[in-house]
C-alpha positions in Angstrom: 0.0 0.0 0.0 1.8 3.3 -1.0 1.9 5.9 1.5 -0.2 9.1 0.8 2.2 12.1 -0.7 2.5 15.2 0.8 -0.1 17.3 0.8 0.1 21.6 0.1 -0.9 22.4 3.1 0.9 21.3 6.1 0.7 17.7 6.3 0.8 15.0 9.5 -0.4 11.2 9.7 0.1 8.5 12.3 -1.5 4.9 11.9 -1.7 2.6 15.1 -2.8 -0.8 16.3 -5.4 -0.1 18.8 -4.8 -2.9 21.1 -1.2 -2.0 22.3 -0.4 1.0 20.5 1.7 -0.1 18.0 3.2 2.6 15.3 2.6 1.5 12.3 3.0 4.1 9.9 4.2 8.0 10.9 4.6 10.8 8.7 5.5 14.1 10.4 3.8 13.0 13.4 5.9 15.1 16.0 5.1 18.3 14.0 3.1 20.7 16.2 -0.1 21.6 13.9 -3.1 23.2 14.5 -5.4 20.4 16.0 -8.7 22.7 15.0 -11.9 20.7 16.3 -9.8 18.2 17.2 -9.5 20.1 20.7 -12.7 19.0 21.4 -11.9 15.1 22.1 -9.5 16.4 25.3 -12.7 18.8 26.0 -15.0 15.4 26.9 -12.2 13.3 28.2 -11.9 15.8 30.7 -15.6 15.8 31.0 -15.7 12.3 31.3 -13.4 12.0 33.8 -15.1 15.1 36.1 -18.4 12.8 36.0 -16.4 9.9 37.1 -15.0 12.0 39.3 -18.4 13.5 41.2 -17.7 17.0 40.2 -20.3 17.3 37.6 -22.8 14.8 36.6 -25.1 14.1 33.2 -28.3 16.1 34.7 -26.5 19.1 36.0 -28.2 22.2 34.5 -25.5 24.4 32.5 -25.9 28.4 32.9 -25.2 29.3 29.0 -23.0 32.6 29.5 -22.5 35.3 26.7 -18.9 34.2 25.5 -19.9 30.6 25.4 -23.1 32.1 23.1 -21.4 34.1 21.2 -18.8 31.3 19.6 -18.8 31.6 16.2 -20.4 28.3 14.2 -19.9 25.1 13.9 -22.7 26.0 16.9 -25.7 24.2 18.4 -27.5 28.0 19.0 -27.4 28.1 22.4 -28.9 31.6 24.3 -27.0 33.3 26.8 -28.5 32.8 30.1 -30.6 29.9 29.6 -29.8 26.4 31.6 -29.3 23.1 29.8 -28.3 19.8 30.9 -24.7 18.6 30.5 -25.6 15.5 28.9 -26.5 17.1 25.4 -23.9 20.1 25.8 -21.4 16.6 25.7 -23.4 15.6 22.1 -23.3 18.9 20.6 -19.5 18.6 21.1 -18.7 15.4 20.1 -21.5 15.0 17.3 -21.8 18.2 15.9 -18.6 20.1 16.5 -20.7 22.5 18.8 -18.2 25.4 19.8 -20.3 26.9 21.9 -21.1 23.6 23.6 -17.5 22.9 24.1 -17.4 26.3 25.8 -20.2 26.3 28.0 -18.5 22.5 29.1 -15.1 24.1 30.3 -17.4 27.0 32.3 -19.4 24.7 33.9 -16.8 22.4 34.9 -13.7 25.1 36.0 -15.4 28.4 36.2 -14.2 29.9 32.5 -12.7 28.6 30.0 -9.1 29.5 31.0 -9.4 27.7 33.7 -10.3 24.8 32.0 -7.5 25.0 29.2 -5.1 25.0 31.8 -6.5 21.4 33.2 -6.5 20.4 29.5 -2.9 21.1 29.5 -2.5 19.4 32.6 -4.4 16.4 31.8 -2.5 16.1 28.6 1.1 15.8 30.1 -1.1 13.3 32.3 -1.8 11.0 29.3 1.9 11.5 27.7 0.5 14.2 24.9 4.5 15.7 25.2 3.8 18.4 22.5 0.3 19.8 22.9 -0.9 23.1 24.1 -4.2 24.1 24.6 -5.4 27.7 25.1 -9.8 26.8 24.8 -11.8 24.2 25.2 -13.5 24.5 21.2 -10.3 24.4 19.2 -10.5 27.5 16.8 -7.3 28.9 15.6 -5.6 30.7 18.4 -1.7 31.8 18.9 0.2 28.7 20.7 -3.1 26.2 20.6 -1.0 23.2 18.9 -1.1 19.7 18.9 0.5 16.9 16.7 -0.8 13.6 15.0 1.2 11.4 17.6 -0.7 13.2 20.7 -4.1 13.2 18.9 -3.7 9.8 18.3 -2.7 9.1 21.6 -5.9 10.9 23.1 -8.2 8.7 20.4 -6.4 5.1 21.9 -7.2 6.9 25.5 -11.0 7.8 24.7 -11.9 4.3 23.5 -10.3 2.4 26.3 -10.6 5.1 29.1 -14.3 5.7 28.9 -15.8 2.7 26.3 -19.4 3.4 27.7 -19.2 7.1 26.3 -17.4 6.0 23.1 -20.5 5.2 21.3 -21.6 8.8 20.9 -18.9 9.2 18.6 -20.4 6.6 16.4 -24.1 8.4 15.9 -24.8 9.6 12.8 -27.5 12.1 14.5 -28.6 12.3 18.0 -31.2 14.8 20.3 -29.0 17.5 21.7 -31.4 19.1 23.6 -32.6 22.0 21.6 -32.2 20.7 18.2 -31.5 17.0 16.2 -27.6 17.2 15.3 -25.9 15.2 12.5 -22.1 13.9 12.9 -19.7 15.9 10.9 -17.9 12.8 10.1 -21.2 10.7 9.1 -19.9 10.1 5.3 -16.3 8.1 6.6 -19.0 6.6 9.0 -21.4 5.5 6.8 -18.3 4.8 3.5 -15.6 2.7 5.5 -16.8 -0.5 7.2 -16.3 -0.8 10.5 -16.0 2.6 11.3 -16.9 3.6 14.7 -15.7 7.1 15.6 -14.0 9.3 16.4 -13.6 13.2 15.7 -13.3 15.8 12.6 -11.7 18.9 12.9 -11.7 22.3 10.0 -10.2 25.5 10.4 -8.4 27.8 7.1 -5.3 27.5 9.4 -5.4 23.9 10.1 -7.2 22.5 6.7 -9.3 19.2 7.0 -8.2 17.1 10.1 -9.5 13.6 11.5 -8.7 10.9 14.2 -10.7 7.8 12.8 -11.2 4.4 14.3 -12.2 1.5 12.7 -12.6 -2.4 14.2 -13.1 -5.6 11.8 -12.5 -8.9 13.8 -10.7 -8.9 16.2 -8.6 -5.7 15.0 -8.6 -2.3 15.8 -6.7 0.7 14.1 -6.8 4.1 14.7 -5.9 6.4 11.8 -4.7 10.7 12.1 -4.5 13.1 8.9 -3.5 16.7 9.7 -3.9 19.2 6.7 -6.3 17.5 4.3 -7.6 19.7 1.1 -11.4 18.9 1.6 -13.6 16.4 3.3 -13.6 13.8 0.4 -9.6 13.7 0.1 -9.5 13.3 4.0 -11.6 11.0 4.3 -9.7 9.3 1.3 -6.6 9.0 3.1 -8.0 8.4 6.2 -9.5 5.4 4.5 -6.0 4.7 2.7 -4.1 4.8 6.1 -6.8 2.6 8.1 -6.4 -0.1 5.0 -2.6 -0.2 5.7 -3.3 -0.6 9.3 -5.4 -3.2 8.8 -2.8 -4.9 6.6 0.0 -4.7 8.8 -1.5 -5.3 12.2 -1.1 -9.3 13.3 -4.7 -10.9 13.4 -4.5 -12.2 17.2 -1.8 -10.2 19.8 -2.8 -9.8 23.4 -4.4 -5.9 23.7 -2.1 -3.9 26.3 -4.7 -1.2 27.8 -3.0 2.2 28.8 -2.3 3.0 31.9 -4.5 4.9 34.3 -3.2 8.7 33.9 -0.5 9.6 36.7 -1.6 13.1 38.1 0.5 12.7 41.7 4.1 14.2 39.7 2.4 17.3 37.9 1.2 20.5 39.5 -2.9 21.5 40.0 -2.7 23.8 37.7 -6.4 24.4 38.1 -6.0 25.5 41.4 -7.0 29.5 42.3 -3.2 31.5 41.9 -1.5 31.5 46.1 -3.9 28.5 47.3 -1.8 26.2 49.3 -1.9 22.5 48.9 -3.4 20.3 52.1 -3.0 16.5 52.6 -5.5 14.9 53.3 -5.5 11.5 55.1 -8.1 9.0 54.1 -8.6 5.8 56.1 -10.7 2.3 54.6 -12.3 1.4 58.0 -15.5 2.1 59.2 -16.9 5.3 57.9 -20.0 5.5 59.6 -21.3 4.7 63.3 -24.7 3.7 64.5 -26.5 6.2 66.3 -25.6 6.5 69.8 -28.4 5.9 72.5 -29.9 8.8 74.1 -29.2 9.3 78.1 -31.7 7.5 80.2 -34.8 9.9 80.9 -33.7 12.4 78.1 -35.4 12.1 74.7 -33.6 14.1 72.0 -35.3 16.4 69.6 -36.0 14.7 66.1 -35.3 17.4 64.0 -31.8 17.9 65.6 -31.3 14.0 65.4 -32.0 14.1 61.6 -29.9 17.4 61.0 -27.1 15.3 62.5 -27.4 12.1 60.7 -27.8 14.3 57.6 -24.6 15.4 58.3 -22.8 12.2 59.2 -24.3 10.4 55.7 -23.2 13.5 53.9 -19.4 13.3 55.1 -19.6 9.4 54.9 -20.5 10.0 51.4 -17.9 12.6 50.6 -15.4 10.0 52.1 -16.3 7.3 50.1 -15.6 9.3 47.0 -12.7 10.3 47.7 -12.2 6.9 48.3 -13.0 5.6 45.5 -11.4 8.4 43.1 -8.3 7.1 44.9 -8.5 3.8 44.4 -8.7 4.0 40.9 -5.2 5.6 40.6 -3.4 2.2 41.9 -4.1 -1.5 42.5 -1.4 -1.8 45.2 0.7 0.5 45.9 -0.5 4.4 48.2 -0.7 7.4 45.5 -1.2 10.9 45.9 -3.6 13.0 43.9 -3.5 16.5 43.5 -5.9 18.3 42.9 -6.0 21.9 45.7 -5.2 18.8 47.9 -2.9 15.5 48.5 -4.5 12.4 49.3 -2.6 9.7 50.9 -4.7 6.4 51.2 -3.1 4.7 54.4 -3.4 0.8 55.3 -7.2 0.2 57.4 -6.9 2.2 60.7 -10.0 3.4 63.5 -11.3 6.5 62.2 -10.6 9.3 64.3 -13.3 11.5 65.9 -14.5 14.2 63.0 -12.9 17.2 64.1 -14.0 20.0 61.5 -17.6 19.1 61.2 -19.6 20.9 64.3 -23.0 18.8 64.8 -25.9 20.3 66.6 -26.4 19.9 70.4 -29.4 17.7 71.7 -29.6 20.2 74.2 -31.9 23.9 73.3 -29.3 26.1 71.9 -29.6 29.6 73.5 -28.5 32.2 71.3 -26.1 35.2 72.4 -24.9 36.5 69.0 -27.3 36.2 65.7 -23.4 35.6 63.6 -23.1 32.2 64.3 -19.6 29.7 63.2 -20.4 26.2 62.0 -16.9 25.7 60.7 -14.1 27.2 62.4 -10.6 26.7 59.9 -9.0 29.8 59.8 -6.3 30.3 56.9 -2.2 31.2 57.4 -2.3 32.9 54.3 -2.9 36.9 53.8 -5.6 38.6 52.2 -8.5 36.1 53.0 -11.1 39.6 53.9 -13.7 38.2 51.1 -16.7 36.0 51.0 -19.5 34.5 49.4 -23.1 34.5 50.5 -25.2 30.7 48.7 -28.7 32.0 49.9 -31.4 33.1 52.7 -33.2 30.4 54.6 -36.3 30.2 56.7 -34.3 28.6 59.6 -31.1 27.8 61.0 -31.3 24.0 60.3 -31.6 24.9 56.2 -28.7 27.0 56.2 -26.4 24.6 58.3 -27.5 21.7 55.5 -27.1 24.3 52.3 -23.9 25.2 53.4 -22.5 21.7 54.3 -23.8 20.2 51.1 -21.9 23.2 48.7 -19.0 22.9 51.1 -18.5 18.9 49.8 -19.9 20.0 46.3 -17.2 22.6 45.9 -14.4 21.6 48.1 -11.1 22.4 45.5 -12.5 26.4 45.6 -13.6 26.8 49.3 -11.2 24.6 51.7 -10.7 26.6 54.3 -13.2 28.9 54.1 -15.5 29.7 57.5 -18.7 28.5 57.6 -21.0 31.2 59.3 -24.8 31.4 59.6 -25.9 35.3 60.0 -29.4 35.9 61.5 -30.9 38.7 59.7 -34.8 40.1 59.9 -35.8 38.2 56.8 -34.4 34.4 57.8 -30.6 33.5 57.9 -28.0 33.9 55.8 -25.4 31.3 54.7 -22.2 32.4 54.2 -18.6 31.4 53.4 -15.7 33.8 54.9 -12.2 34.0 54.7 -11.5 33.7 50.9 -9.6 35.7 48.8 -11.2 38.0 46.0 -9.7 35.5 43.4 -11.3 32.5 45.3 -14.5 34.2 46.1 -15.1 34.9 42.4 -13.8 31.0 41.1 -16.3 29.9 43.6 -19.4 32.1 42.8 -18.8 31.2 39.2 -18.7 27.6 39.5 -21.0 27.2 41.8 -23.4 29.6 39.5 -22.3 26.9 36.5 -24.2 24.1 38.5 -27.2 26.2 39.1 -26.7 26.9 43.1 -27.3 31.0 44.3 -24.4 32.4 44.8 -22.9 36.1 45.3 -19.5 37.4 46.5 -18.9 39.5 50.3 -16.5 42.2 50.4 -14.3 42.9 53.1 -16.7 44.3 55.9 
């Protein structure tokens, strides 16, 4: 099979066995290109892995901003200001191309799309993508927003065996995104080459016609790259030139060598706010929850206060167990720290110590002295920390305690920390967040506003 010539336009290809990432066939691979749409397959690995991850999930309701509406096409029309669920912002992108799906993603899931380009980045260097750089989270031409055949292939292999129960979205030749039926972009290599399955077309002037295909006859599996096409049909031709070769070289039956889980424990957060401080955590795998204690003979708690507190104790149980299980997905054997605003070390069983940071109401009437009252009490060694944020107004004391302990677990990476305080004022009580930073205040508000939840900054008083 003769290998495509050179193309006008700058030109990259890379052909691999699926199953354990054989090279077989490179052609300026290592050239740093413009990846155009491309982008957009790191855009929902990273979304993938924040849903794995708890920090998002399929039903959460997207606030459309008015940079994220305003992308230019390929587009799925999105207004600014309305809400729409993750789960068809994710088909837009990976269906349609969507740029201003792509963008509303990286809001919702880092607070703006800086933010989330720099945990592109860092989830690249993560999966061994040496030379790419990503500056957004759509992939339209932008100074230093390069990528090269080898990484884009590598990022295909790592979408197929990283998340294979999202893969099939790539294979749709139209699917309900919400506010409108999309068609794939690369439905005609889709429906021409057989056994095509995915993954991801890419066009801009500066980056011509781009594609990482995937195809599977048998028991074989090839991925195939082309940087710089001329137009759809000739990429798609040598897409379906290189994915031939690949089928001709790879050896019917070899054992399939998965990747390995992304390290993250060797590479800065770099979505951590600018001057936050890194905290180790230290996770046990005992116990983690107790039965109720027994009330004292002759004293019958108050049911309300005994179902605030278990509230509480399932709610940090389950926060544990994530953690927990984010962790153990890193290693088999072996303790590993993950970064992410915070290490975790995950120790050998041991008795879990009584909570200290958690403040659970007392069986006994509370009498109130001061209407500011401190759930939380972890005050910060850093400078600057005069700002806060304010997540709503609540008919009662017991509301506020549960709001703000639930968006305390929902948004730990912006507001570890932070004070918890309940304010009494004359229209019910306020729950509030003290002791950020302006920087962090603002991160917080904004994601916190991505996944629907009030929120508004405090000033210094």
């Amino acid at each position: 099979m003769a290998v495509p010539p050179a193309m006008a336009a700058p030109y990259a290809a890379m052909v691999i066995d699926a199953r354990t990432g054989e090279v077989l066939h490179s052609r300026n691979a290592d050239t740093r290109l413009h990846p155009a749409s491309l982008t957009k397959m790191m855009t929902l690995y990273v979304a993938f892995e924040a849903i794995e991850r708890g920090e998002i999930s399929l039903d959460t309701k997207v606030h459309i901003s008015k940079k994220a509406a305003s992308e230019v096409p390929s587009k799925l029309g999105l207004r600014a200001g309305s809400r729409i669920e993750l789960r068809y912002l994710i088909r837009a992108s990976a269906v349609k191309s969507a740029n201003d799906a792509a963008t509303a993603i990286g809001e919702a899931i880092s607070g703006s799309e800086a933010a989330f380009a720099r945990r592109m980045n860092r989830t690249a260097k993560a999966l061994g993508m040496t030379k790419t750089t990503f500056k957004n989270a759509h992939g339209l031409t932008e100074s230093g927003h390069l990528s090269t055949a080898r990484d884009m292939t590598t990022l295909g292999r790592r979408l197929f065996y990283d998340y294979p129960e999202y893969y099939n979205l790539f294979s749709r030749r139209s699917t309900d995104a919400g506010i409108a039926s999309v068609n794939n972009t690369n439905r005609r290599l889709l429906n021409a080459y057989r056994g095509a399955d995915g993954i991801k077309t890419g066009y801009t002037r500066a980056a011509g016609f781009n594609l990482v295909a995937s195809a599977e006859r048998g028991n074989e599996r090839i991925i195939a790259t082309v940087f710089g096409g001329r137009s759809t049909a000739t990429r798609n031709a040598r897409v379906a030139e290189l994915l031939d070769m690949g089928f001709n070289r790879a050896p019917s039956r070899v054992a399939v060598r998965k990747p390995a889980p992304p390290r993250y424990d060797n590479l800065p957060d770099e979505t951590a706010p600018a001057g936050a401080a890194g905290k180790t955590i230290r996770l046990v795998t005992a116990v983690k929850r107790s039965d109720r204690p027994t009330s004292r003979p002759g004293a019958e708690p108050d049911p309300m206060l005994l179902a605030m507190k278990q509230e509480i104790q399932d709610a940090v149980a389950d926060a544990n167990a994530a953690a927990l299980a984010s962790a153990a997905e890193q290693t088999e054997a072996q303790p590993v720290e993950v970064t992410k605003n915070a290490t975790v070390i995950v120790d050998a069983p041991k008795p879990v110590a009584r909570p200290t940071q958690v403040a659970v109401a007392s069986i006994q009437p509370e009498v109130v002295a001061d209407p500011v009252v401190e759930i939380v009490s972890r005050l910060s060694s850093s400078g600057g920390r005069h700002y806060g944020i304010n997540v709503g107004r609540y008919g009662s004391r017991h509301a506020a305690e549960k709001v703000l302990l639930k968006t305390a677990l929902m948004e730990m990476a912006s507001l570890d920390g932070s004070i918890r305080k309940i304010i009494q004022r004359s229209g019910g009580f306020d729950a509030n967040f003290m002791g950020l930073t302006e920087e962090t205040a603002d991160l917080a508000c904004r994601r916190l506003a991505a996944r629907g939840t009030e929120c508004q900054t405090l000033g210094p008083s």
